[in-house]
C-alpha positions as CSV (number, residue, x, y, z in Angstrom):
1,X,0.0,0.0,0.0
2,X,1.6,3.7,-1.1
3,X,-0.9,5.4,1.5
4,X,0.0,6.8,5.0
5,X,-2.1,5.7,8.1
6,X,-1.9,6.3,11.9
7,X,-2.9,3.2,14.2
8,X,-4.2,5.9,16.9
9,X,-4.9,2.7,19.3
10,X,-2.3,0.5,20.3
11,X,-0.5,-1.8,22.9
12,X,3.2,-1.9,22.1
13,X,5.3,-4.3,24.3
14,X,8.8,-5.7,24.6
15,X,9.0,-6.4,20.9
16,X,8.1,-2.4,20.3
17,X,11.5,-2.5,18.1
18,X,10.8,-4.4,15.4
19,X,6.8,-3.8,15.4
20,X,7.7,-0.1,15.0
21,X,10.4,-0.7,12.2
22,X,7.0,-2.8,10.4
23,X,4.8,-0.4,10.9
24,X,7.4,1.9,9.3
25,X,7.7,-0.1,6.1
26,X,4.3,-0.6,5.9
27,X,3.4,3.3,5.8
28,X,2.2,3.7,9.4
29,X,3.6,7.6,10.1
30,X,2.6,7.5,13.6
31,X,1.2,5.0,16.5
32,X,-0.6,5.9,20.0
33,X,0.6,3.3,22.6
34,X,-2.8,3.2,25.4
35,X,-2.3,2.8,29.0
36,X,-4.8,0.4,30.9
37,X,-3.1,1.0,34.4
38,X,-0.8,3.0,35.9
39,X,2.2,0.4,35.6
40,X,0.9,0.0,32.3
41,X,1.0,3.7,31.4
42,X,4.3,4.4,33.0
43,X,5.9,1.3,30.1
44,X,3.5,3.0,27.6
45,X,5.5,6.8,28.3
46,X,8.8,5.0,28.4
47,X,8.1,3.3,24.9
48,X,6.8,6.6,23.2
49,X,10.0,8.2,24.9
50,X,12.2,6.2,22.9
51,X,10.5,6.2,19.6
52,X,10.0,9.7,17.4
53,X,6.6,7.9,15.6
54,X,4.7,6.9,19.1
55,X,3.0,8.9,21.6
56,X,1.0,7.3,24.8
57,X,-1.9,7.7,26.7
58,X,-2.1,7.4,30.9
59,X,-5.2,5.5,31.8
60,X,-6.9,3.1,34.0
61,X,-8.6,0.3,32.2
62,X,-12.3,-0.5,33.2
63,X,-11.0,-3.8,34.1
64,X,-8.3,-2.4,36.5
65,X,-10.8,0.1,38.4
66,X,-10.6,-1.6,41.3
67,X,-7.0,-0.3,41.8
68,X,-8.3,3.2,41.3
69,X,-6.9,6.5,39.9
70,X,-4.7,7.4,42.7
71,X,-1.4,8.7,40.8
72,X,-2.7,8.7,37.3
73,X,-2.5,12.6,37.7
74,X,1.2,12.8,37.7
75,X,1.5,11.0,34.2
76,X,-1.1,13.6,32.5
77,X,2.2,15.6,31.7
78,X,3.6,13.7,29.2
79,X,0.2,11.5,28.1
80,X,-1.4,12.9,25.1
81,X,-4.9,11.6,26.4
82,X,-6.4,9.6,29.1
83,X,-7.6,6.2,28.8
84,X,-8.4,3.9,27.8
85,X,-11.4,5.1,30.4
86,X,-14.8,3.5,30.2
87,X,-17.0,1.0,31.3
88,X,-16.6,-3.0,30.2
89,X,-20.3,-4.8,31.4
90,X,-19.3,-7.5,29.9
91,X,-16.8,-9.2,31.6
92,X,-17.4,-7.0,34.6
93,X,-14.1,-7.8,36.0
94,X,-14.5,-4.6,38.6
95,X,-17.4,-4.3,40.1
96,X,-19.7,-1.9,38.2
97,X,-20.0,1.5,40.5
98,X,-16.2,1.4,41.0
99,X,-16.2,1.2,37.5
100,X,-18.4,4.2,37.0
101,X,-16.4,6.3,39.5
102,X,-13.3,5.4,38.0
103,X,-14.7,6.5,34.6
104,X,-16.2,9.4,35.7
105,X,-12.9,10.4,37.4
106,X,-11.0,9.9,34.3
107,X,-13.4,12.6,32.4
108,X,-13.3,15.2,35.0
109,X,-9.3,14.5,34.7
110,X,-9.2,14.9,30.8
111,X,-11.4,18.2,31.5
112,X,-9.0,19.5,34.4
113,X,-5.9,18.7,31.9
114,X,-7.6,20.0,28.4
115,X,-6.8,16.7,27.1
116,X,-8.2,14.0,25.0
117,X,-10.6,11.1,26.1
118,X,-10.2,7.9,24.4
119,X,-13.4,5.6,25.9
120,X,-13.8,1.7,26.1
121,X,-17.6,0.6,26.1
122,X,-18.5,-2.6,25.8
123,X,-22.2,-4.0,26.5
124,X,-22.7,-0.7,29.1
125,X,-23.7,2.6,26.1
126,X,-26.8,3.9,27.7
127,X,-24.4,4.3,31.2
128,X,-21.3,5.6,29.2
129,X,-23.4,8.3,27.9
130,X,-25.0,8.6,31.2
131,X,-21.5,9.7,33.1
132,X,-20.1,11.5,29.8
133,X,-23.5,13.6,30.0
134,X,-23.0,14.0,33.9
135,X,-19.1,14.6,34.0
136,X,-19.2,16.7,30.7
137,X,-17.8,15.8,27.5
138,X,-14.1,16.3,26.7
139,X,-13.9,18.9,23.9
140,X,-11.7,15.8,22.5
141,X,-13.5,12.3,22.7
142,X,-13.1,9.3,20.9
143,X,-15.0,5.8,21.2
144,X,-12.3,3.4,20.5
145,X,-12.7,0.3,19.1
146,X,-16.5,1.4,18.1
147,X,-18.4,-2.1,18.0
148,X,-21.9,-0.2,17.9
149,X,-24.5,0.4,15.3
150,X,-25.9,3.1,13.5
151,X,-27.6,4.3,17.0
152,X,-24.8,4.0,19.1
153,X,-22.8,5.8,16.9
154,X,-25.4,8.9,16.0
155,X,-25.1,9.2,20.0
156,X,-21.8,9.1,19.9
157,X,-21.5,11.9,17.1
158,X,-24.2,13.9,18.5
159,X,-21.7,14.4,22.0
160,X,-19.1,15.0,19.1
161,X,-17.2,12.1,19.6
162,X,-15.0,10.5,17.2
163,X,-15.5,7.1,16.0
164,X,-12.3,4.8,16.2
165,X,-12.6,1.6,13.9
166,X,-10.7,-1.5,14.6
167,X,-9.9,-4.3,12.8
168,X,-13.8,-6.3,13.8
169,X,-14.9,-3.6,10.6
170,X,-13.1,-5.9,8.8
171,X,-15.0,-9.7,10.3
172,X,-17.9,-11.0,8.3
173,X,-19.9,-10.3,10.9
174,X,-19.7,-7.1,11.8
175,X,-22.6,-5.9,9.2
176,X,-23.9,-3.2,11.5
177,X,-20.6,-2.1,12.4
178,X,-20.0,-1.3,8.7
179,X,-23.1,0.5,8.6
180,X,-22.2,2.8,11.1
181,X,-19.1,3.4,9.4
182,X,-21.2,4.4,6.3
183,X,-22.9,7.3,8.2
184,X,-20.0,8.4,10.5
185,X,-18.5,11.6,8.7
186,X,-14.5,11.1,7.6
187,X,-13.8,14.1,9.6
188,X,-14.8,12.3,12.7
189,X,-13.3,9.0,11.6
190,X,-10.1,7.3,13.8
191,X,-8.6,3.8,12.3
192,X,-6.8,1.7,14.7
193,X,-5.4,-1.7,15.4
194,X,-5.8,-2.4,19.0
195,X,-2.7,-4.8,18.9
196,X,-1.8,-7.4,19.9
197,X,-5.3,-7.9,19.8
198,X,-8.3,-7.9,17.0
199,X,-6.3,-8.9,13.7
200,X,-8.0,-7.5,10.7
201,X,-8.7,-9.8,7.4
202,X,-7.1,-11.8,6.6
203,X,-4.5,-11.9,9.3
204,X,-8.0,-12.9,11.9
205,X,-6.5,-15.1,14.9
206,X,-3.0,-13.9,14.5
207,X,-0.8,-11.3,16.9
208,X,-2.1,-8.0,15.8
209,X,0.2,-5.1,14.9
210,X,0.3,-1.7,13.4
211,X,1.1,-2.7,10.4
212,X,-1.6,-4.0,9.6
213,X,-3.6,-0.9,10.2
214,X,-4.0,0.2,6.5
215,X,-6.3,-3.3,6.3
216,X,-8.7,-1.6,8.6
217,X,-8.4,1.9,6.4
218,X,-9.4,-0.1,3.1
219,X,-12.4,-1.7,4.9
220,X,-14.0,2.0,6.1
221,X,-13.4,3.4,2.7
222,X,-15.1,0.4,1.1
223,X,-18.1,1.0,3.5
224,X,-18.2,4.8,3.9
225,X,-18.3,4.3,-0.3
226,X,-14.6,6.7,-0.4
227,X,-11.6,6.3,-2.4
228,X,-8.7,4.5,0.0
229,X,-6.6,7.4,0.0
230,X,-9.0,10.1,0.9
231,X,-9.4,8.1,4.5
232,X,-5.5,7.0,4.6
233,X,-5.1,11.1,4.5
234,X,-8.2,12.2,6.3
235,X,-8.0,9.8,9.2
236,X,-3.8,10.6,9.5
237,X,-4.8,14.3,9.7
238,X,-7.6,13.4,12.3
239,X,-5.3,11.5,14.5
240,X,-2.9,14.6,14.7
241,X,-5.3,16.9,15.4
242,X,-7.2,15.0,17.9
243,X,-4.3,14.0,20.2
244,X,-2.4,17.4,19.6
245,X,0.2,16.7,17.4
246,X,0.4,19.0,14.7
């Protein structure tokens, strides 16, 4: 692929070396490394510290909110968002009112800091909005790895939220996702790999990396009904912009 992409959602690890110097040769320009907790987003500033092309976030995964937010404030300086924040209902692995007040706190934080919000929701959007609508929406907001339909994502739009599409856009299944790709404007349009996990067509059950975000890009142009390179472009330009970069 001759386009440029930006895999605004990631989790590099110990093998950051050579899955940067892929991503590289396969046109990714830039990479956002995600925080789930604090040990977590203290490896995630450390590996954007060593690499010109990767930035990171400071967050506290729904899944870790039973360890709180206590210190997550002192790695705002150097994060270019917070999060991943949200709420998981799914596998409810904190209970679900730490989880909202861990959320909630995480909003009020990227308010306090000016600074983007990137959101997990899974199987919990009617409370997401709820604390978003309560807390106040970050002027910078981003559903990450958006696995809802058309409504979820006109709700998501109307708070003026971006959309961030993962590689499930690309699954056989995911039919309603693709429809809410087709209404989601480019301009408020994110592409992302979510590596390690999520593996886009036809790579599905394999290690995920950001390389392989540009298989994502292809499969929102194909369903917003766009040329390839408009959204390689557009979606680049959106990931500067929304995390501060330009």
């Amino acid at each position: 692929m001759s386009e440029v992409w930006f895999d605004n959602h990631c989790h590099l690890g110990a093998d950051a070396p050579e899955v940067v110097a892929r991503a590289r040769e396969a046109g990714v320009v830039g990479m956002v490394t995600v925080g789930c907790d604090l040990e977590d987003s203290r490896a995630a500033l450390a590996t954007a510290e060593a690499f010109e092309d990767v930035w990171a976030t400071a967050g506290v995964h729904p899944h870790e909110a039973s360890n709180g937010v206590e210190g997550l404030a002192d790695l705002l300086g150097t994060a270019v968002a917070v999060g991943e924040a949200g709420l998981d209902f799914h596998y409810d692995h904190s209970p679900r009112d730490v989880q909202r007040d861990v959320f909630a706190a995480q909003v009020s934080l990227a308010n306090q800091w000016h600074l983007p919000l990137v959101v997990h929701t899974r199987e919990a959007w009617e409370e997401t909005f709820e604390v978003l609508d309560r807390e106040g929406v970050p002027d910078r907001t981003v559903f990450h790895c958006f696995t809802g339909g058309v409504d979820e994502a006109r709700e998501g739009l109307a708070r003026g939220a971006f959309l961030s599409f993962s590689g499930i856009v690309t699954f056989g299944s995911a039919s309603d996702l693709r429809s809410a790709a087709a209404i989601c404007p480019l301009e408020r349009a994110l592409v992302e790999t979510d590596s390690p996990y999520l593996a886009p067509v036809p790579h599905r059950g394999k290690p995920n990396e950001p390389a392989f975000v540009g298989l994502v890009g292809v499969a929102v142009a194909e369903a917003m009904g766009l040329a390839v390179a408009q959204v390689a472009h557009q979606t680049t330009a959106n990931a500067r912009a929304f995390y501060g970069l330009d």
